[in-house]
Phi, psi and omega in degrees: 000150194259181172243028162170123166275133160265131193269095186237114189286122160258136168199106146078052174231037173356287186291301146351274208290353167290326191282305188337282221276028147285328171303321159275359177258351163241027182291149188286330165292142210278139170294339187311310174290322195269127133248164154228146185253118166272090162258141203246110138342039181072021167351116146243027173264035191064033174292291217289336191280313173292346182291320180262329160296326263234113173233097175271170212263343177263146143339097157267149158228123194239108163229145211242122156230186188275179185287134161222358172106155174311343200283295246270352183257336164299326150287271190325350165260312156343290186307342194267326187313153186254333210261161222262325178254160211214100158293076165232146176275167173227115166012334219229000198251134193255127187267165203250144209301306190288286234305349186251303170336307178321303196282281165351285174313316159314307198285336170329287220268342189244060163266180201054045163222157188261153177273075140351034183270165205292145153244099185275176173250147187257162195324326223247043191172131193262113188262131173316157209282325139308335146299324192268352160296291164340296198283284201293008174263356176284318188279335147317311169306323185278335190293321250243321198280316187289358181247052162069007189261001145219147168295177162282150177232194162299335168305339171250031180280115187222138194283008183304320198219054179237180159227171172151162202310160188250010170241351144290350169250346159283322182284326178280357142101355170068168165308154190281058182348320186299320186265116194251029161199136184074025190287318187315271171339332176249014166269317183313296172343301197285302185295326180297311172313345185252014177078000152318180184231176170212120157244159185269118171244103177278349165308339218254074178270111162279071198297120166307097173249097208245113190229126167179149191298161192284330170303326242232305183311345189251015178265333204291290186282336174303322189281311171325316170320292172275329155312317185310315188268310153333328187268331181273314168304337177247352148287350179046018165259106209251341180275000221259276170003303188252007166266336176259323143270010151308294169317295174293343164316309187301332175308148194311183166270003126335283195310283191292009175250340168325272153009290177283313185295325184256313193334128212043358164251134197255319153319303172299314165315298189291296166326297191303299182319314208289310196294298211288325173323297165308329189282336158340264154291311148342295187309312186296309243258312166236057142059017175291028210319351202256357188255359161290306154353279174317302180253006164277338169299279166010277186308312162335300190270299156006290176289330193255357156294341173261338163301318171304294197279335149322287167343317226249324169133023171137214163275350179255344212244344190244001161276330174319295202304315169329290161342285192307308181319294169330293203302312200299301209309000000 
């Protein structure tokens, strides 16, 4: 038995996923403690072919299913696991030589607790201008937790860089299958509620080499959006309601006037992403960081607030809840 697998669910990162597991292979850590199980998602990019070749310095396990989403390749590399801890990384995150040391030592020092670590962005790759928002609101979040201005919760459980015991995610019943985007974020759920913690550790570092089309990224907050309103009526996470209208009191007053103008009018929607978009790339082009920012933030919350009021059955049913939010605070 090992004393941690590390678990990386795949589909169609061929080139990607070579460089990771060279990253493990250059790890600090002794390989002798350490595996890894690699499951390919239905890969029709020769993943599977490299899979079965690929004789690494480590214990590897390369297991082949038909595509079914990450949650469901994320149980099945859980279930093949040996180690007493559960790593998992994701295809696009390259590990930092200490990252398996890193996530150990925490836990070492941390029990009952899920692990954390940072997905940073790295030097050496040029991220499209919406990722790379994406990526610095992420790396706020790391800022905020390594000076102390909020703890981690389950919301910043994301499975690109985390850990934790492989019997704690087994009693928790594991990933949701059902769910193909933010399914990490309704397992924490589920692991907070059995009385775990969540620590940040910034040592234990994975550089993001993170790629997707601007269709594909704006797909992102909307399903974050309507997952959200799913999770708390069918999740019984009931607090999530007044954390999210909570939340939106606080957005700048862009973000709520965004809002009131486009929810539900699709016209108005769409000009607008094209508008904030074009001022976007423009902007990035001369270096201009601060109107990108604006507007992908803009956009961002835009899509996932029309997930909210989708969810809820529209703009009136998601200005009612708003109210009502008022009334109760």
């Amino acid at each position: 038995m090992k004393t941690v697998s590390v678990v990386i669910p795949t589909y169609n990162r061929l080139a990607r996923l070579q460089r990771v597991l060279k990253g493990f292979e250059e790890q600090a850590y002794p390989a002798e403690d350490f595996e890894i199980v690699v499951v390919s998602d239905g890969s029709t990019d020769g993943t599977n072919e490299f899979l079965q070749s690929f004789r690494p310095s480590f214990s590897f396990l390369p297991v082949v299913q038909e595509n079914q989403g990450p949650a469901a390749a994320r149980n099945r590399g859980v279930e093949m696991a040996t180690g007493n801890y559960v790593l998992f990384v994701d295809d696009d995150v390259i590990p930092e030589k200490n990252l398996i040391h890193e996530h150990m030592r925490y836990h070492e020092m941390h029990r009952n607790s899920v692990v954390i670590g940072p997905m940073l962005t790295p030097d050496d790759f040029d991220m499209l201008p919406w990722v790379f928002w994406e990526q610095s609101m992420l790396e706020k979040q790391y800022r905020a937790m390594e000076q102390g201005d909020w703890l981690p919760t389950a919301r910043q459980f994301y499975t690109g860089n985390a850990s934790l015991l492989r019997s704690h995610l087994l009693e928790s019943g594991g990933f949701d299958p059902t769910i193909f985007r933010a399914e990490d974020v309704e397992l924490a759920y589920r692991l907070a509620n059995m009385g775990l913690s969540f620590v940040f550790n910034s040592a234990a570092v994975g550089f993001h080499y993170a790629e997707r089309s601007f269709n594909s990224w704006l797909k992102i907050p909307y399903s974050y959006g309507r997952n959200d309103i799913m999770f708390a009526r069918e999740k019984q996470q009931t607090w999530l309601l007044p954390a999210i209208f909570g939340e939106y009191r606080r957005r700048n007053l862009f973000v709520r006037a965004l809002c009131a103008l486009c929810l539900d009018q699709k016209f108005a929607t769409d000009l607008s992403i094209r508008i904030l978009t074009l001022m976007a790339k423009v902007a990035d082009m001369v270096r201009m960081t601060s109107v990108p920012r604006m507007a992908f933030s803009g956009i961002f919350n835009l899509q996932y607030y029309q997930g909210i009021a989708d969810e809820l059955g529209g703009r009136k049913q998601f200005y009612r809840a708003l109210h009502d939010f008022r009334k109760e605070g």
